[in-house]
Every structure is written in C-alpha cells, then in structure tokens.
KETORKE-35885 format. One record per residue (C-alpha): residue in one letter; x, y, z. Coordinates in nm, 4 decimals, padded with zeros to 6 digits. Example, Ala and Ser with C-alpha at 12.3 -4.5 7.8 and 13.67 -1.06 7.14 Angstrom:
BEGIN
@type: A&x: 01.2300&y: -00.4500&z: 00.7800
@type: S&x: 01.3670&y: -00.1060&z: 00.7140
//
This chain:
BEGIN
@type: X&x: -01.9217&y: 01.3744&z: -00.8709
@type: X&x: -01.8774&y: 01.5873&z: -00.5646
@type: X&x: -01.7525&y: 01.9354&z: -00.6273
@type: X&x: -01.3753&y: 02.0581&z: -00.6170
@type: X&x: -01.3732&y: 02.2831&z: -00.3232
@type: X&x: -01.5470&y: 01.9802&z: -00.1323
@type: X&x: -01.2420&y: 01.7719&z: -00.2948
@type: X&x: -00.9799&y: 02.0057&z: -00.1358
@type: X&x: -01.2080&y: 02.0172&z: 00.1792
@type: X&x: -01.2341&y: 01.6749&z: 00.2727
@type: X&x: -00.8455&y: 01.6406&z: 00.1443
@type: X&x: -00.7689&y: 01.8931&z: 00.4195
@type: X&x: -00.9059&y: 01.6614&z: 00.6639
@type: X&x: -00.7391&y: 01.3327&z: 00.6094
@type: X&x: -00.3829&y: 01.5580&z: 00.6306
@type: X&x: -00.5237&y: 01.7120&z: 00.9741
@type: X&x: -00.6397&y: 01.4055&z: 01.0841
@type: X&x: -00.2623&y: 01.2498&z: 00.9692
@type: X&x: -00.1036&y: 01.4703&z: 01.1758
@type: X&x: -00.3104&y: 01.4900&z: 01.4630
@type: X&x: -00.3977&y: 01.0700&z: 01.4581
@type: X&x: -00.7365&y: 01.1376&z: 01.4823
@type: X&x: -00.9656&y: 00.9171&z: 01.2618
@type: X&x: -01.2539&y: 01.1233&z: 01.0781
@type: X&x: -01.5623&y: 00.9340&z: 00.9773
@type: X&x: -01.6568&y: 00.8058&z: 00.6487
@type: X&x: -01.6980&y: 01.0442&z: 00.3718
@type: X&x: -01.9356&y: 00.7437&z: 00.1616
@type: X&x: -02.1468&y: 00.8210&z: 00.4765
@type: X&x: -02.1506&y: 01.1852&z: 00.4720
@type: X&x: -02.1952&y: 01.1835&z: 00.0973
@type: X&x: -02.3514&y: 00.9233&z: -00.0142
@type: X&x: -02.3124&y: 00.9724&z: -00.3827
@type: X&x: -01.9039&y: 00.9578&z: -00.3665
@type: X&x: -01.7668&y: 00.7846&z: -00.6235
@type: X&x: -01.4402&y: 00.5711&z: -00.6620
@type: X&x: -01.3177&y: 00.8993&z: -00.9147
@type: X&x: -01.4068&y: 01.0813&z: -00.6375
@type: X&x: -01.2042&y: 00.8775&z: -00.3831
@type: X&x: -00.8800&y: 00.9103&z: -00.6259
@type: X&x: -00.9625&y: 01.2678&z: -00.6726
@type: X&x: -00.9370&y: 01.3330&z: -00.2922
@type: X&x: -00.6233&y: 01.1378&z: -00.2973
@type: X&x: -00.4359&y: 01.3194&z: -00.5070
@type: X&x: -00.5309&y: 01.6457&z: -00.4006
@type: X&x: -00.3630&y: 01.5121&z: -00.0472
@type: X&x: -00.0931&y: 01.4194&z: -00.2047
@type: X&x: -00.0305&y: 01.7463&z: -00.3233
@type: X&x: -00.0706&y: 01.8995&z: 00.0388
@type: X&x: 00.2321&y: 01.6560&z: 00.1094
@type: X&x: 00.4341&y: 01.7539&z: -00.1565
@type: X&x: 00.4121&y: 02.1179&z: -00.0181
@type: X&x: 00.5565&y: 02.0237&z: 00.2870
@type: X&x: 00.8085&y: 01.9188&z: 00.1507
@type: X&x: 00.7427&y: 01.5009&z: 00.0842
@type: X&x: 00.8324&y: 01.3707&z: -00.2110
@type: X&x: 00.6950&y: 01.0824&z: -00.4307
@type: X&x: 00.8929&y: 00.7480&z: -00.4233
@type: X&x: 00.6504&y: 00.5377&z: -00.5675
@type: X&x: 00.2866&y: 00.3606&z: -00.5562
@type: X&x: 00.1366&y: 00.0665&z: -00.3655
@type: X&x: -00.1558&y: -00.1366&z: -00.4916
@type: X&x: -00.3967&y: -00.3320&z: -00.2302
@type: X&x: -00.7344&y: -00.5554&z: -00.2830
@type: X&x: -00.5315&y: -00.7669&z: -00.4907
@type: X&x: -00.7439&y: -01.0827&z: -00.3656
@type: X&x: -01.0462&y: -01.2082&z: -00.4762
@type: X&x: -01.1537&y: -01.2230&z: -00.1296
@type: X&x: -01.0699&y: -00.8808&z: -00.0408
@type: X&x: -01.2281&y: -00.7584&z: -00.3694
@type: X&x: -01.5780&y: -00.9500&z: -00.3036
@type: X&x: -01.5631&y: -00.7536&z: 00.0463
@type: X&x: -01.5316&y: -00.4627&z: -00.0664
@type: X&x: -01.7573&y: -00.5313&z: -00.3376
@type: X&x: -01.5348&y: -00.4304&z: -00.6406
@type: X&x: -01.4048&y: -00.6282&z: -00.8996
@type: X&x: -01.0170&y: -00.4973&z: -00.9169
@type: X&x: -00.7373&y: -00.3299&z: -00.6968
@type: X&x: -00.7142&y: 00.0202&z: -00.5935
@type: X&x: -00.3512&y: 00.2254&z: -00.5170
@type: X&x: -00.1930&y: 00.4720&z: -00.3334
@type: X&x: 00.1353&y: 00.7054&z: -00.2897
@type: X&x: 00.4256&y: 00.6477&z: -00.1555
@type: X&x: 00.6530&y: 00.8778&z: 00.0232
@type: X&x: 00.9673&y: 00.9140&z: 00.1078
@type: X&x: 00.8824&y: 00.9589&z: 00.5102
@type: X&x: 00.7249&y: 00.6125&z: 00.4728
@type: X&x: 01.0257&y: 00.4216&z: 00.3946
@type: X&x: 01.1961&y: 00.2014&z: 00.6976
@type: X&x: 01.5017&y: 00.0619&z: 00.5674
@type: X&x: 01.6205&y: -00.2623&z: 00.7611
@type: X&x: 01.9855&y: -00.3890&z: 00.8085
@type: X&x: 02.0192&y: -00.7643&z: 00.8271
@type: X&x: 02.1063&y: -00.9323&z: 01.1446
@type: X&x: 01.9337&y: -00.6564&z: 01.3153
@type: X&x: 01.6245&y: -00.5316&z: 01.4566
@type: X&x: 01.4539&y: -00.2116&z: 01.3279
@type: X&x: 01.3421&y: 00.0373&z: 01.5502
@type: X&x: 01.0073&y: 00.1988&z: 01.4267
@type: X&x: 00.7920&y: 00.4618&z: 01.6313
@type: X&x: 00.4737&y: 00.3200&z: 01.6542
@type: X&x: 00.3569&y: 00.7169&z: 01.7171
@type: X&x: 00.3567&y: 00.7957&z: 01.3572
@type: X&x: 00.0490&y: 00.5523&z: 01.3106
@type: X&x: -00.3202&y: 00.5611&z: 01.4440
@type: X&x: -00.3763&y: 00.1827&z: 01.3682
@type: X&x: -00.1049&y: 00.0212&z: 01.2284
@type: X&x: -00.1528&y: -00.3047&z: 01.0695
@type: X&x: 00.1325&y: -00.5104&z: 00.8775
@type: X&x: 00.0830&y: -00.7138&z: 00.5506
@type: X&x: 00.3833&y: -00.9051&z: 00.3254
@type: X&x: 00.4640&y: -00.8474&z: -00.0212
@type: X&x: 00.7109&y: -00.7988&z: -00.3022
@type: X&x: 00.8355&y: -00.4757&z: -00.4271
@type: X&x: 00.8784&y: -00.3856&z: -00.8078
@type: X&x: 01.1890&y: -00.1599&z: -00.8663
@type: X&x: 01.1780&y: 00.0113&z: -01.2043
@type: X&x: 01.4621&y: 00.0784&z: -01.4463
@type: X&x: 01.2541&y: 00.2200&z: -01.6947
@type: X&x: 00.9175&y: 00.4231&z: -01.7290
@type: X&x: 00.5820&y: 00.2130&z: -01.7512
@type: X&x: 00.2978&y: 00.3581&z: -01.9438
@type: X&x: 00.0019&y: 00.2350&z: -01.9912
@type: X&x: -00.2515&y: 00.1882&z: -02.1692
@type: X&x: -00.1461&y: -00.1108&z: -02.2796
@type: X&x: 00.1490&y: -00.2523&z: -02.0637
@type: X&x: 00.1378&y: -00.6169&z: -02.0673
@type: X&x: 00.2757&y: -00.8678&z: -01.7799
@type: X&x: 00.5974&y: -00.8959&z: -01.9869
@type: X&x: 00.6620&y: -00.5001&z: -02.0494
@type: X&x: 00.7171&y: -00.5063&z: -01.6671
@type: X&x: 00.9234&y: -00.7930&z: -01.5702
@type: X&x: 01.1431&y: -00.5800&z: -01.8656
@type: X&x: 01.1567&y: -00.2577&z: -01.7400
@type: X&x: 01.2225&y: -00.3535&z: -01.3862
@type: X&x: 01.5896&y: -00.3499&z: -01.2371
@type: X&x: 01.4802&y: -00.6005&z: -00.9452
@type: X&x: 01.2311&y: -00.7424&z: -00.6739
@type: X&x: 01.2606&y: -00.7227&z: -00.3300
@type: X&x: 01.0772&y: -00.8033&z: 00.0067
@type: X&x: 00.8631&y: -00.5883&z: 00.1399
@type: X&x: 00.6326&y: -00.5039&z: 00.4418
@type: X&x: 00.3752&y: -00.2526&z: 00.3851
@type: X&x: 00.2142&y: -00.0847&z: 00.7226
@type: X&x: -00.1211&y: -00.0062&z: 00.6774
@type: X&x: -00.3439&y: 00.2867&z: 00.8435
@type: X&x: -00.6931&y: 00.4281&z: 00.8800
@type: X&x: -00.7131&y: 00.8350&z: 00.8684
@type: X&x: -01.0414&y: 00.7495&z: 00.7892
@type: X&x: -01.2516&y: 00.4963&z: 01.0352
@type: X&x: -01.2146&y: 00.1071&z: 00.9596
@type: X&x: -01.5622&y: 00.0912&z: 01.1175
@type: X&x: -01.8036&y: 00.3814&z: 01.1856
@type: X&x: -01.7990&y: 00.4591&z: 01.5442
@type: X&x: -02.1901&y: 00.4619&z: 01.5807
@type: X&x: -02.3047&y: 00.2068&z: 01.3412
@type: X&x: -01.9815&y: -00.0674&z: 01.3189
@type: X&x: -02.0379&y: -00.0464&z: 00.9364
@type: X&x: -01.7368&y: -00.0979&z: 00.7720
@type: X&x: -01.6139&y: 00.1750&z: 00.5292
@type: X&x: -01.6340&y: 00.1625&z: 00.1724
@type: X&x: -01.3663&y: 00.1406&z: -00.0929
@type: X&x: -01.4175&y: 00.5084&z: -00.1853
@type: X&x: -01.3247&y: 00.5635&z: 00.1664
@type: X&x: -00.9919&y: 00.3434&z: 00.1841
@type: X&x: -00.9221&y: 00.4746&z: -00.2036
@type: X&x: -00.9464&y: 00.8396&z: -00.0348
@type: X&x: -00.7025&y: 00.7302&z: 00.2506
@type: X&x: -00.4322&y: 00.7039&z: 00.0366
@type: X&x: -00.5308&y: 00.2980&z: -00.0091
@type: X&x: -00.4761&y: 00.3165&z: 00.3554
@type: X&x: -00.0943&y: 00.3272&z: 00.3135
@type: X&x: 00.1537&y: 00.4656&z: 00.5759
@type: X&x: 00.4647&y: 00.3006&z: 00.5593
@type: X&x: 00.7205&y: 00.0362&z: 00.3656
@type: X&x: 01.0074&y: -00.1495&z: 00.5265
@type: X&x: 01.2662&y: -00.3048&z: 00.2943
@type: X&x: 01.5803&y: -00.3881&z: 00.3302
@type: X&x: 01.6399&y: -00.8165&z: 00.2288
@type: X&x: 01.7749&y: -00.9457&z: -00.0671
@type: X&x: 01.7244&y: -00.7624&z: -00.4376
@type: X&x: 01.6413&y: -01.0805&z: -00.7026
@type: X&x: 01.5804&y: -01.0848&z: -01.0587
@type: X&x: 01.2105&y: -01.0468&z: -01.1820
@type: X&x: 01.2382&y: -01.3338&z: -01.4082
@type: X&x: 01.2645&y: -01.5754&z: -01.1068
@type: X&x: 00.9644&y: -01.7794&z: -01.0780
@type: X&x: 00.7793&y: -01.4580&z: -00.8650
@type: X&x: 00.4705&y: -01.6837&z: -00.7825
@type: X&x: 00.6514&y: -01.9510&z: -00.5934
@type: X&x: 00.8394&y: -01.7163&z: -00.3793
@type: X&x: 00.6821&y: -01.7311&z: -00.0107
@type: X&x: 00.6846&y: -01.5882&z: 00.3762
@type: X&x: 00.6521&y: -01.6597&z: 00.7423
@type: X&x: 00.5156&y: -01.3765&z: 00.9303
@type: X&x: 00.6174&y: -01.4228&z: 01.3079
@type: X&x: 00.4723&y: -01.1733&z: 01.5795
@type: X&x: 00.6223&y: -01.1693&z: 01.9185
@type: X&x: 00.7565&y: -01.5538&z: 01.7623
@type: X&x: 00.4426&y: -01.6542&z: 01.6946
@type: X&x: 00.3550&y: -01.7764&z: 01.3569
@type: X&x: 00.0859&y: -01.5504&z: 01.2734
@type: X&x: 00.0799&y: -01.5881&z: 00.8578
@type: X&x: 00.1996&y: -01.7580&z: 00.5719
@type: X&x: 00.1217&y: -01.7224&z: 00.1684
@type: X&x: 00.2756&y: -01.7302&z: -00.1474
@type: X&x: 00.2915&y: -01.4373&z: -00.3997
@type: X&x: 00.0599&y: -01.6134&z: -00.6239
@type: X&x: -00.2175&y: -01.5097&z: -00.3814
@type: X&x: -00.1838&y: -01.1881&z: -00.6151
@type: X&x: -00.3457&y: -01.2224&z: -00.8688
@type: X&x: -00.2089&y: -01.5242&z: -00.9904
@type: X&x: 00.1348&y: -01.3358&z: -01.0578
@type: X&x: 00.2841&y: -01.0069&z: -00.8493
@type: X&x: 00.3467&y: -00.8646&z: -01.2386
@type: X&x: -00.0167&y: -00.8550&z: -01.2953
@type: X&x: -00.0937&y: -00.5559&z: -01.0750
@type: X&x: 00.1965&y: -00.3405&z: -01.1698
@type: X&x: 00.0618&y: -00.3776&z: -01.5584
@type: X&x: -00.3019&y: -00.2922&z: -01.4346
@type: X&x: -00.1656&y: 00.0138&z: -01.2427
@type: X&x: 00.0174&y: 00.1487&z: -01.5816
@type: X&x: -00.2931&y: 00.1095&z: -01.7115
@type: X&x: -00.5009&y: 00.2558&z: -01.5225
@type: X&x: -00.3136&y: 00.5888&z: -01.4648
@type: X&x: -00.3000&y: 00.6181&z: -01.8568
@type: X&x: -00.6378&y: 00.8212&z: -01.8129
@type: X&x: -00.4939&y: 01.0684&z: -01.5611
@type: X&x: -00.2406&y: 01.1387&z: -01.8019
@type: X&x: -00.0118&y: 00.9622&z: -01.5260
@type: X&x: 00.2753&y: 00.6831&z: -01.5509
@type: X&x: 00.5272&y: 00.4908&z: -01.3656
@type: X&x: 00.8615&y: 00.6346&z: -01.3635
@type: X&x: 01.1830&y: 00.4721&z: -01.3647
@type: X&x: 01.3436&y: 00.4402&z: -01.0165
@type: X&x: 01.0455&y: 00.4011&z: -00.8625
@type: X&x: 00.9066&y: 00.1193&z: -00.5798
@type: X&x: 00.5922&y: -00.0329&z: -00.7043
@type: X&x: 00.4267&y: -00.2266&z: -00.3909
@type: X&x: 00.2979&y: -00.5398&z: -00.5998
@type: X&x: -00.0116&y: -00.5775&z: -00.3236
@type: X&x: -00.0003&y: -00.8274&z: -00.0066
@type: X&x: -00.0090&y: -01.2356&z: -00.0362
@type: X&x: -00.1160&y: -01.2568&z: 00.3787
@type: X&x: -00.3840&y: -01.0889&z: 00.5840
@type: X&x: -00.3185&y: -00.7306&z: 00.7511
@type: X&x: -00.1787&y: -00.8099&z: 01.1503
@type: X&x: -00.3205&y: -00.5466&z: 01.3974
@type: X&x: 00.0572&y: -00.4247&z: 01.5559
@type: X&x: 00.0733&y: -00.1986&z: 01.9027
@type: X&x: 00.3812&y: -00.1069&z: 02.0734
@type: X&x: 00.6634&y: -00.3713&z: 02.1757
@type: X&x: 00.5081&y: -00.6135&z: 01.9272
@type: X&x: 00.8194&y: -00.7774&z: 01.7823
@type: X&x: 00.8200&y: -00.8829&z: 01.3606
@type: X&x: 01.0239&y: -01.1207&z: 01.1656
@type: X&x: 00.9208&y: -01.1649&z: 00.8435
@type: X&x: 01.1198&y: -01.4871&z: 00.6709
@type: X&x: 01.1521&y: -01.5366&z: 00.2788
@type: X&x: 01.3096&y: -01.7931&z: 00.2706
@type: X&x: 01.6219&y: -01.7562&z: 00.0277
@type: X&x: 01.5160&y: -01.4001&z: -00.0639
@type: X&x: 01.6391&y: -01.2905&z: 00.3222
@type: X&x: 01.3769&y: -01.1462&z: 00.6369
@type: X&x: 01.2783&y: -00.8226&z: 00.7706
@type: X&x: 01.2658&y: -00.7829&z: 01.1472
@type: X&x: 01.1638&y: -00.4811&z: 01.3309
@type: X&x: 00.9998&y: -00.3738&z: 01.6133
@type: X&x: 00.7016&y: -00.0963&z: 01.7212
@type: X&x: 00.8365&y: 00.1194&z: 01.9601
//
C-alpha cells in the first residue's frame, strides 16, 4: 500500500495535469506495487482537491462493465468514478450542443443509460430490485472519456493498468444528457443506440451488453462503497457503464446519438 503523503502527491498531479492537459505517465509503472485500493485512494483524495475549488459531487459513473473490457484489463469486475457538476452538458432537443473540445486532452465518447435516484442506496447488500425501487427514472446518456494519465506509455506503448484508469477518476470527464426520462421498470436490456459521427454509423449495442442488465452495476457500486463507509444518495446520476466502444472525438467532429423511442443526443466538439 503506498504511503499517504505519496497518495496526496500523485493526487496533486492528475489535478495539475487536469488543468494544464498534460498527460503524466503511469503511476503502476513508477510504483510497481500500486494496488487497485491504492488507485481509489488517489481518487478520492482528487476529488477532494475539486471539492475545494469549489466542484461539487453530482454523482458516480461505473466503466469495464464488459467481459471483454474486464479480460483486458485483467480484472474480473467494474471500477467507478466521480461525477461533477462542471462535467454535465445538458442537450435541448432539435438542437445541436456546443461543447469545447479544450476542456479535454483525449476525448473519447461511449453510450449509456443514466440511473436517477429518488432514494439513498446502501450497500452491502442492495439487490437488482432495491434499485429499479429507489430510482425516480432512466435516461440517455453520453459519457466523455479522458486520460490525465497516459492510455499508452510514451516510451514503451504498454497500455496502462486498471490502477492507473481507477486513479484517473475511471477516466471520466464529462456527461451529456438531455433525451427522454423513462421508467426503470421498462424492459432496460432491450433498449438500444445508433452512434453517428460526422453521419457515419460508427456504433450500435444494446444495454444488455452491461452486464446482462444496466441495474446490475448500480447494485455492485452500493456495494462496494459499503466498506468506505460510502453510499448513493438520493438525487444523484448513477452512469450505469457503456453498451458501445469508446469513439476517439477531435474538434468539428459532429455526434448524434439515436435511442430510438427514448429520444437522441446531438452535439458537437468545438
């Protein structure tokens, strides 16, 4: 377990390195004995440099949510992150959002469905059905992905490590809502996107890509932050984890992201 000052160190460097968008190299590198405590420990202690500057929590996102993406990063469940409220791009329909591509180093773009709670979930027992219950409704939602810390090392090509992305805030950096709000007790699984860059068919999937069910992460998250003496609080967006691969977005690149019945989220990188 690395030490706290080294904690608060490296946690110093992710927020420089967020506000300068320059990447830093892997910590798993530098010290090789980080573990994936250690990754959430340097998370959190970033977190808390945001929330003196004012940010303020809005909710979580979970990612690796595929089996795939799990057997490449060579764990065997999902990791999660914070989300803040400088993250959130809220979309009017009809129209095309405006977002400035400047706040991001690398952004990439993945689909999903956001939980919105009515009540507190915690764990450690929270069950599939204890969160279609306490949540109000479901939405769309596109989360924009980052690296703070280097996808791949820049002498070596290595990809990082999971303690790496877990340290990175689960290499969150924004959410863009704004289509239709739908009861959880629809048939979640079923429900389905068309990701279109520059009107180009770039992805499809369904949301039973996670996990079977979107509901399944949000209970393992309760659980999971039963140890930390942490929960989910009521009012809170819960990102349930993405259903299509991440698309690598630059400036002018043009998104419309179609749900079918539950409405689309367009916006631009400007």
């Amino acid at each position: 377990m690395l030490a706290d000052d080294l904690i608060q160190t490296l946690a110093a460097e992710l927020d420089q390195a967020d506000r300068t968008r320059t990447q830093v190299e892997h910590f798993s590198k530098r010290y090789p004995d980080m573990t994936l405590e250690d990754g959430y420990r340097i998370n959190r202690a970033w977190m808390q440099l945001k929330y003196a500057q004012g940010r303020q929590r809005i909710g979580t996102k979970i990612g690796l949510t595929s089996r795939a993406m799990q057997l490449a990063s060579q764990i065997d469940e999902p990791d999660y992150g914070t989300l803040l409220d400088d993250m959130r791009y809220d979309c009017t329909p009809g129209a095309v959002l405006d977002i400035p591509v400047q706040r991001f180093i690398a952004p990439r773009v993945e689909v999903e469905l956001a939980f919105v709670l009515k009540q507190d979930l915690q764990g450690p027992e929270v069950s599939v059905e204890q969160v279609l219950a306490a949540t109000e409704y479901v939405t769309p939602a596109v989360e924009i992905i980052d690296a703070r810390i280097e996808q791949f090392d820049r002498h070596t090509r290595v990809m990082r490590k999971v303690q790496d992305t877990i340290s990175d805030n689960a290499a969150n950096a924004g959410i863009v809502l704004g289509a239709h709000k739908v009861d959880p007790y629809i048939n979640l699984p079923w429900c389905g996107a068309i990701l279109r860059q520059n009107g180009h068919v770039e992805e499809t999937g369904l949301a039973a890509g996670v996990q079977g069910h979107p509901a399944v992460g949000i209970a393992w998250l309760a659980n999971k932050l039963a140890p930390w003496g942490e929960h989910l609080h009521a009012g809170e967006i819960v990102l349930a984890g993405s259903f299509t691969r991440p698309v690598a977005a630059k400036a002018g690149d043009v998104f419309d992201v179609d749900y079918g019945d539950l409405g689309r989220l367009q916006f631009r990188f400007v």
